[in-house]
N, CA, C and O atoms as a MOPAC input file, in Angstrom:
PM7 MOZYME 1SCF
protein

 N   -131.96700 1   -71.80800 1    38.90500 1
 C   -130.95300 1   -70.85000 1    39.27000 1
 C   -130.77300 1   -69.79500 1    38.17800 1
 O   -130.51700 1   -68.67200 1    38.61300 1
 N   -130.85900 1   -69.92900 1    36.77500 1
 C   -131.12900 1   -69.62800 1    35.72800 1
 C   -131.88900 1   -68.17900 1    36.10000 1
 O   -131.43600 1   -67.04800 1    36.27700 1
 N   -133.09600 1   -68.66200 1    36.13500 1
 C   -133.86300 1   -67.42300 1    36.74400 1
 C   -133.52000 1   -66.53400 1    37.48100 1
 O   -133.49000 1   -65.37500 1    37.06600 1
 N   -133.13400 1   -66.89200 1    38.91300 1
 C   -132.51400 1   -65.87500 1    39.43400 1
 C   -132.00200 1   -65.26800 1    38.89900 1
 O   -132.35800 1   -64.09900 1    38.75000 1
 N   -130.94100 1   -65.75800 1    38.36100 1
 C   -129.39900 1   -64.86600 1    38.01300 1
 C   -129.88900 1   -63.57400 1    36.90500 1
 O   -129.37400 1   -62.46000 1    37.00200 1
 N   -130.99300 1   -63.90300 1    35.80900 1
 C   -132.03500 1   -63.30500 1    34.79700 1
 C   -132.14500 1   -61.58900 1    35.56400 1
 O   -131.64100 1   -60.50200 1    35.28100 1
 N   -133.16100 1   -62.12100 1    36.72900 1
 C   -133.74300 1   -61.60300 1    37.60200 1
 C   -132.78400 1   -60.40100 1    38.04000 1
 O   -132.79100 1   -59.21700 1    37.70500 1
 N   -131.88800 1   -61.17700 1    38.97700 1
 C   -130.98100 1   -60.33000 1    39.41400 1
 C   -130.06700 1   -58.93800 1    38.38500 1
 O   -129.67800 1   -57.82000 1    38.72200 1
 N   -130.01600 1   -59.52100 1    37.35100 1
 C   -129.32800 1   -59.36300 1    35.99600 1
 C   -129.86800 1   -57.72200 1    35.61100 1
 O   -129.42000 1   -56.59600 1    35.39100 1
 N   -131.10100 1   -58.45000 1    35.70100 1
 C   -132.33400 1   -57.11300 1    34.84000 1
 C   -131.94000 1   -56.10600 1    35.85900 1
 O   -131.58800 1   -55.02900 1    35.37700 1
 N   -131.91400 1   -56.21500 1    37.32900 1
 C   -132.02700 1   -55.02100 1    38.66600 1
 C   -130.44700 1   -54.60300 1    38.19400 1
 O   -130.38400 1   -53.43000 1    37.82500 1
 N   -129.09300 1   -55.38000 1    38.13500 1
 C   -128.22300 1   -54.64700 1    37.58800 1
 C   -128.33200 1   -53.79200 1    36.44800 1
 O   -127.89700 1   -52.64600 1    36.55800 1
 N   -128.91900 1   -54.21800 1    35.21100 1
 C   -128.96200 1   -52.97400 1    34.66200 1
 C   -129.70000 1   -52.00100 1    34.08300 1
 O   -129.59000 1   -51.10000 1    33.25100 1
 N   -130.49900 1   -52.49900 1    34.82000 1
 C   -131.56800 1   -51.01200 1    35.86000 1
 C   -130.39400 1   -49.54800 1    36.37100 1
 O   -130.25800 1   -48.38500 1    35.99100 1
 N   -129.84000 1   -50.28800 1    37.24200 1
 C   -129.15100 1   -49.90000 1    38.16700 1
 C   -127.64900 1   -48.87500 1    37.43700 1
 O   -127.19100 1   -47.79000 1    37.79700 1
 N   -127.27600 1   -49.72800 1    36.42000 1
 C   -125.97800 1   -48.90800 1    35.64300 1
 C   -127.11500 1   -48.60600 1    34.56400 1
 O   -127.73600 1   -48.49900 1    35.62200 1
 N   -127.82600 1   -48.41200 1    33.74300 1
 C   -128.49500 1   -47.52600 1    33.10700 1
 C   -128.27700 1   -48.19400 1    31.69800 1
 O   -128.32000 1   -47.37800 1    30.77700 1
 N   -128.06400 1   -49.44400 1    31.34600 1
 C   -127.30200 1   -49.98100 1    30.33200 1
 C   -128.40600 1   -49.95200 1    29.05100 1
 O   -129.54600 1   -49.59800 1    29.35000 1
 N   -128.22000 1   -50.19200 1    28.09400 1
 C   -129.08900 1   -50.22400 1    27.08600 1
 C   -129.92900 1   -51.76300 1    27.12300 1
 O   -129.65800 1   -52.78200 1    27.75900 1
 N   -131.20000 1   -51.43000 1    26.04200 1
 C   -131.60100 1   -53.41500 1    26.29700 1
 C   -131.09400 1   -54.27500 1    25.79500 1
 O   -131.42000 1   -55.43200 1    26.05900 1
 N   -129.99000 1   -53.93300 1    24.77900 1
 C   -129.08900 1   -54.60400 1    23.96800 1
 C   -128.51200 1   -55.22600 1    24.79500 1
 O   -128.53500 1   -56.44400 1    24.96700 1
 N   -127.92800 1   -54.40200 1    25.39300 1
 C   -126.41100 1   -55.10200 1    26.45200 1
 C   -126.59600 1   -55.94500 1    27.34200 1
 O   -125.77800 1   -56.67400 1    27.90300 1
 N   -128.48400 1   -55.77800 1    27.57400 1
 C   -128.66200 1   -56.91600 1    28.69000 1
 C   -128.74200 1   -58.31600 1    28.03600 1
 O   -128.17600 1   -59.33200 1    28.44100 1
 N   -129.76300 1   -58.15900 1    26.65600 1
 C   -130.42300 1   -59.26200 1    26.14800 1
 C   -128.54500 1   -59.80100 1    25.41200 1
 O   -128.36800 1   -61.00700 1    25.24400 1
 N   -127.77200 1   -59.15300 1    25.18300 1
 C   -126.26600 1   -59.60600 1    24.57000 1
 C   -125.86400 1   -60.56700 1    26.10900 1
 O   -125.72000 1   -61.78700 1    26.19500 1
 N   -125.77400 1   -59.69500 1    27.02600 1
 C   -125.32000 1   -60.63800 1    28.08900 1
 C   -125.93200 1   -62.01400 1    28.75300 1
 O   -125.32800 1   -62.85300 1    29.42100 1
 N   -127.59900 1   -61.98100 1    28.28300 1
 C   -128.05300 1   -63.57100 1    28.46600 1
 C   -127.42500 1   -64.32500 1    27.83700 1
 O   -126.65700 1   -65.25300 1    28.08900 1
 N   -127.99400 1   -63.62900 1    26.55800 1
 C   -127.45500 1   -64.86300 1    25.17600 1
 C   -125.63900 1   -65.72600 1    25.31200 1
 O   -125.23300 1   -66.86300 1    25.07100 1
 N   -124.83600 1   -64.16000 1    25.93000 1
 C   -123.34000 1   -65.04400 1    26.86200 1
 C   -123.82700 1   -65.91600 1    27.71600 1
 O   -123.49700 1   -67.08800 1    27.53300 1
 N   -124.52700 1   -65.66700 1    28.60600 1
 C   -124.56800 1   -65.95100 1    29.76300 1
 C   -125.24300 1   -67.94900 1    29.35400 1
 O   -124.98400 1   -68.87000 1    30.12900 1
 N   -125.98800 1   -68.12900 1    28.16200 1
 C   -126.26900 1   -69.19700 1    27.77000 1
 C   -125.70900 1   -70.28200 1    27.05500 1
 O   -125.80600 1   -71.50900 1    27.08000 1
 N   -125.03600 1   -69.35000 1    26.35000 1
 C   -123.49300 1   -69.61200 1    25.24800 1
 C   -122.77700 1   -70.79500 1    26.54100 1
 O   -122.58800 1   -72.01100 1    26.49300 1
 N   -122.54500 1   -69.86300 1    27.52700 1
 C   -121.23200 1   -70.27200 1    28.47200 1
 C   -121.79900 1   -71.14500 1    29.13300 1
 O   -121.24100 1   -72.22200 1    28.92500 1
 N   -123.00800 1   -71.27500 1    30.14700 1
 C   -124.03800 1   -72.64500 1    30.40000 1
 C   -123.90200 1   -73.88200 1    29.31300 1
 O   -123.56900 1   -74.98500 1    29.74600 1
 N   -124.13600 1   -73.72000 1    28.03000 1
 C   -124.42000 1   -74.82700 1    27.63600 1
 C   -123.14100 1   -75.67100 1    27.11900 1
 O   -123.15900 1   -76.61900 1    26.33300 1
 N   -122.02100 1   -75.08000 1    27.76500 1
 C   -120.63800 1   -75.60200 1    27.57400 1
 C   -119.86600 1   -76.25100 1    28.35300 1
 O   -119.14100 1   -77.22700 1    28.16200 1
 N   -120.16200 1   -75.39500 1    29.57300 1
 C   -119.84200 1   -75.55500 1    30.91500 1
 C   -120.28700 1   -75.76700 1    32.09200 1
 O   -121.02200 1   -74.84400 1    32.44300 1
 N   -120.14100 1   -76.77800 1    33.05900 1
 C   -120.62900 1   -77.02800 1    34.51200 1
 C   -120.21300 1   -75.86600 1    35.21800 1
 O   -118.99600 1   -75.69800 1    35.29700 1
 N   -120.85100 1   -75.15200 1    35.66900 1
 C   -120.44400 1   -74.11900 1    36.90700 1
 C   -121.31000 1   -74.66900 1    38.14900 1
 O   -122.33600 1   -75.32500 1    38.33000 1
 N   -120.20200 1   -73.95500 1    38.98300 1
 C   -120.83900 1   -74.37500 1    40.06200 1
 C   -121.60500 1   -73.50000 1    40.71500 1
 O   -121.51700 1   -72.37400 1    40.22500 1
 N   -122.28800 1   -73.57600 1    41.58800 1
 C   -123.78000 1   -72.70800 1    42.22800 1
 C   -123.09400 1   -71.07700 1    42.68600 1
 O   -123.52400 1   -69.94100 1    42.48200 1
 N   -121.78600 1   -71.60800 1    43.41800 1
 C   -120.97400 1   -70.16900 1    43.91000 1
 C   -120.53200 1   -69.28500 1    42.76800 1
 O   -120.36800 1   -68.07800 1    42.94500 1
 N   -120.34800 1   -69.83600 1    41.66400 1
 C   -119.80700 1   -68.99200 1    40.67300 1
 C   -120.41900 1   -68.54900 1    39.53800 1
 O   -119.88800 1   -68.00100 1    38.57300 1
 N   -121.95600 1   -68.90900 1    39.76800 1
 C   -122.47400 1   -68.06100 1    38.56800 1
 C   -123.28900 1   -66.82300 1    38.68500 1
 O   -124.14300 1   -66.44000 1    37.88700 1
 N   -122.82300 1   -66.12000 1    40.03900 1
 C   -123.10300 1   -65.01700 1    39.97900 1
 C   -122.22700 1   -64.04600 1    38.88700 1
 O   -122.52100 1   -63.09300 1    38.16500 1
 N   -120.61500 1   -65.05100 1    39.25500 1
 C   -119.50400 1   -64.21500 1    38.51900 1
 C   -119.81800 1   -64.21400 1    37.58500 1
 O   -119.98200 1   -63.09700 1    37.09400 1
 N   -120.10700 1   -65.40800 1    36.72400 1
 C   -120.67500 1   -65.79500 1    35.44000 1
 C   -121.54100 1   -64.66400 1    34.67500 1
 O   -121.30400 1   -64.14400 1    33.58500 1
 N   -122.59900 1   -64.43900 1    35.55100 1
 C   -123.20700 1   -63.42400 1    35.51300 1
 C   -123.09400 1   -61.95400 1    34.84900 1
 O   -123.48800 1   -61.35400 1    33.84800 1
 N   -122.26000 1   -61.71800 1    36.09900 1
 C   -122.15100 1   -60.07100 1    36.18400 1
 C   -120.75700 1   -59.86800 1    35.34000 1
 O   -120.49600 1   -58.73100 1    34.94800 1
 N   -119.77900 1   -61.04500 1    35.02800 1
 C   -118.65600 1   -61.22800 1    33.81900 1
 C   -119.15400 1   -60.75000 1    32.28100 1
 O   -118.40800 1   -60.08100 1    31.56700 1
 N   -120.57800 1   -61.19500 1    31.82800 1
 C   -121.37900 1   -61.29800 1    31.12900 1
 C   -121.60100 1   -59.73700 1    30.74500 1
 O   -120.85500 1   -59.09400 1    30.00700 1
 N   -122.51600 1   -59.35500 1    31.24700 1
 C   -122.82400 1   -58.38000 1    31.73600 1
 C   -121.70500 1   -57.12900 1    31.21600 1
 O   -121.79800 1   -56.26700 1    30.34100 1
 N   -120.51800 1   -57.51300 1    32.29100 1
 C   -119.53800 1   -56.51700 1    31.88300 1
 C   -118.67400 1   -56.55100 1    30.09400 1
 O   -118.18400 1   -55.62300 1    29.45200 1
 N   -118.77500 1   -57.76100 1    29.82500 1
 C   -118.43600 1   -57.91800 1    27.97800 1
 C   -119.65500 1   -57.41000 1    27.26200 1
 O   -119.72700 1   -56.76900 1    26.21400 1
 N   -120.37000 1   -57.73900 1    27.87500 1
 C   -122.04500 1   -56.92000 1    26.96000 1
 C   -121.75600 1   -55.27200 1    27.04300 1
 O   -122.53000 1   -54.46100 1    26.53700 1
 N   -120.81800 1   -54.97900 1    27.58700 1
 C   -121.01200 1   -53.52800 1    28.18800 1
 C   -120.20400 1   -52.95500 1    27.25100 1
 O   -120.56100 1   -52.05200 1    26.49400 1
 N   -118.42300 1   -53.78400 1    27.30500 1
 C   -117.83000 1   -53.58100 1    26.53100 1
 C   -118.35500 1   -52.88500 1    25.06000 1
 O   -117.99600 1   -51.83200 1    24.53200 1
 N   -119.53600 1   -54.09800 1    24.53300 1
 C   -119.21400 1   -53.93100 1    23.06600 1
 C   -120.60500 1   -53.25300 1    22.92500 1
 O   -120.91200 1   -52.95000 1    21.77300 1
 N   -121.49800 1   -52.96400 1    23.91100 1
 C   -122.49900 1   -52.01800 1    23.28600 1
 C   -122.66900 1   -50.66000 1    23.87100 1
 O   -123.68200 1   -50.00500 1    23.62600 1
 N   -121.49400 1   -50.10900 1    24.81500 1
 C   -121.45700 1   -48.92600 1    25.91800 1
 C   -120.19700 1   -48.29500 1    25.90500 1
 O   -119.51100 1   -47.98900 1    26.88100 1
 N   -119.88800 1   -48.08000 1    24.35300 1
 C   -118.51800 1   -48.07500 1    24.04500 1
 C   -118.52000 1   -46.00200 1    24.22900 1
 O   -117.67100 1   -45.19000 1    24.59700 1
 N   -119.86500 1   -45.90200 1    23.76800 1
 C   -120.40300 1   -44.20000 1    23.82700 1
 C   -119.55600 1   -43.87300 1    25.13600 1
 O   -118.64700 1   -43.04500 1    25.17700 1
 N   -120.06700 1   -44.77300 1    26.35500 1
 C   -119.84300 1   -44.10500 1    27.77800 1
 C   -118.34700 1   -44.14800 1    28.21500 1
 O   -117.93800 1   -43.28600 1    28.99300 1
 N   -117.28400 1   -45.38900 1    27.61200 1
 C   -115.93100 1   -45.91900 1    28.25400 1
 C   -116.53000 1   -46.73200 1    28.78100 1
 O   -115.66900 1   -47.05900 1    29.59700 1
 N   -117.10500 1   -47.17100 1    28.92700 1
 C   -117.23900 1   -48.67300 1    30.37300 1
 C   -116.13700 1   -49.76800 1    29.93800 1
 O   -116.09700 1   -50.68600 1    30.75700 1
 N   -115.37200 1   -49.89400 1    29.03400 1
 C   -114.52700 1   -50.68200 1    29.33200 1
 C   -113.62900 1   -50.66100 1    30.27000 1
 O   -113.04500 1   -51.68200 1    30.63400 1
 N   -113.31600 1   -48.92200 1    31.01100 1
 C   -112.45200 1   -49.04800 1    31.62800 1
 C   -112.54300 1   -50.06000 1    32.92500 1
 O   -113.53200 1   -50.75800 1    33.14900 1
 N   -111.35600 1   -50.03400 1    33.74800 1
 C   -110.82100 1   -50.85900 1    35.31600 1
 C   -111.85000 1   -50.05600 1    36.07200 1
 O   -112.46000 1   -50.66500 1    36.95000 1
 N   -112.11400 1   -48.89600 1    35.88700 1
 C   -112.52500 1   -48.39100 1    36.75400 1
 C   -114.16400 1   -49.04600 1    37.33000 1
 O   -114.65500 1   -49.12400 1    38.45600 1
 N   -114.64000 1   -49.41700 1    36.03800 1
 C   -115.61200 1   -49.62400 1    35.76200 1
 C   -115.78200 1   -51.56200 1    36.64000 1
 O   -116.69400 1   -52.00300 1    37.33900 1
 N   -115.08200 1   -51.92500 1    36.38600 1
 C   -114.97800 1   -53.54100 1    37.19800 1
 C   -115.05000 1   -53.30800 1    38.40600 1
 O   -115.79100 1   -54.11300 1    38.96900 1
 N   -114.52000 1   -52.41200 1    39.19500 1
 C   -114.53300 1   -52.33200 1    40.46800 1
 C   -116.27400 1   -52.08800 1    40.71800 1
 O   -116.94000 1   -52.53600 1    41.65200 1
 N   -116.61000 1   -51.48700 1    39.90500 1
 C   -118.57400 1   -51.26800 1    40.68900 1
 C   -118.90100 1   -52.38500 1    39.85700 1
 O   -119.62900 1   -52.88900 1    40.71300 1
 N   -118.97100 1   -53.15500 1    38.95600 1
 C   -119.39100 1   -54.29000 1    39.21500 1
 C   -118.91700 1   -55.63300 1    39.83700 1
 O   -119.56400 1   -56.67700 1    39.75600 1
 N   -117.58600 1   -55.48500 1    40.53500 1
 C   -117.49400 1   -56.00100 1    41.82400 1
 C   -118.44700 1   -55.83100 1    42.91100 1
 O   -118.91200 1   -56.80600 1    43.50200 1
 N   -118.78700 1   -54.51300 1    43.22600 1
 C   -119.01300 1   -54.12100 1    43.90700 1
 C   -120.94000 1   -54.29600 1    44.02500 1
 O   -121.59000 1   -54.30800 1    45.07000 1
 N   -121.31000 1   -54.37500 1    43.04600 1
 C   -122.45300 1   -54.65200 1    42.81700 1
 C   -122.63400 1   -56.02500 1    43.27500 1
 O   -123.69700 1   -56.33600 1    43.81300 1
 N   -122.15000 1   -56.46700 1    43.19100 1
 C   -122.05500 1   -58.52200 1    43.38100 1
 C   -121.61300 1   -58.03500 1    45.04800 1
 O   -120.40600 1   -58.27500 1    45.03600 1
 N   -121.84900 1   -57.63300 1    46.07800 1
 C   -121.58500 1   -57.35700 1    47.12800 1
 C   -120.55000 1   -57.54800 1    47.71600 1
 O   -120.40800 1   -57.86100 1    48.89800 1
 N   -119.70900 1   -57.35600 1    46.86800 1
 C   -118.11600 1   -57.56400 1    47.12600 1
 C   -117.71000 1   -59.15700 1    47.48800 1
 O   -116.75600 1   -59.61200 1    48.11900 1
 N   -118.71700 1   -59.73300 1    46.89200 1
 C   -118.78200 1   -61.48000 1    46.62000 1
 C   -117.09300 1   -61.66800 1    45.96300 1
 O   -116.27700 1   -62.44100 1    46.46500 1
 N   -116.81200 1   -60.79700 1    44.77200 1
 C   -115.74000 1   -61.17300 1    44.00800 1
 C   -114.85400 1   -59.86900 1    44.03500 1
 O   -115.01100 1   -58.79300 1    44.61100 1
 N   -113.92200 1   -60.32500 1    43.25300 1
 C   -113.37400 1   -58.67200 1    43.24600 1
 C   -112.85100 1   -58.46300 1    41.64700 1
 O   -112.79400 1   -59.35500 1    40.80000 1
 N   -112.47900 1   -57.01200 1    41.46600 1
 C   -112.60600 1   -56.74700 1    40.46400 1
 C   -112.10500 1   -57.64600 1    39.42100 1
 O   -112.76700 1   -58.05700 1    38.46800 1
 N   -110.47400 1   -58.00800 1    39.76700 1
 C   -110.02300 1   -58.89500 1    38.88800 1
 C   -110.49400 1   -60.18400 1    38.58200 1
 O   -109.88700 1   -60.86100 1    37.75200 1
 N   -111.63400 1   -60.66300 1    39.22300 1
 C   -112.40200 1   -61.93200 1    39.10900 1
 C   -113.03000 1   -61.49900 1    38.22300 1
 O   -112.80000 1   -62.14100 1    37.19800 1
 N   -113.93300 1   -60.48600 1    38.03900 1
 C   -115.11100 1   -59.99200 1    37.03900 1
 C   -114.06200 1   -59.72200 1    35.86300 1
 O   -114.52300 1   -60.23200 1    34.84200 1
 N   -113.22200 1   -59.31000 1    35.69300 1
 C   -112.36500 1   -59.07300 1    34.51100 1
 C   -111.44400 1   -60.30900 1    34.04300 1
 O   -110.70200 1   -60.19100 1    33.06800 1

């Protein structure tokens, strides 16, 4: 499942234009938080794209992506699976 989520991961930030930092920062979360925690199959997309959005935080500080505004499209990216305040 691991893989997938990798997979999927890379096409997100493809997609927001993110640096390779922010992706390879958001595995290394994304492994951090695995090797601590049982998640379950439904929720590690959130896991995921949660990741993702703290990686964004601290290396996309140039653009604002911290803002709210910014959670809502990666809600929205997750196909409206979650919603913003889940990803945040």
């Amino acid at each position: 499942m691991r893989t997938i989520l990798i997979d999927w991961l890379v096409d997100v930030a493809v997609h927001f234009e993110v640096k390779c930092e922010t992706l390879h920062l958001s595995i290394h979360l994304i492994d951090r938080y695995l090797s601590n925690v049982n998640v379950e199959k439904v929720k590690l997309q959130l896991v995921g794209i949660s990741c993702m959005k703290i990686g964004d935080v601290f290396n996309e500080r140039s653009k604002e992506y911290y803002r709210q505004e910014n959670a809502i499209e990666y809600a929205y990216i997750t196909a409206d699976e979650y919603t913003d305040r889940e990803v945040v």
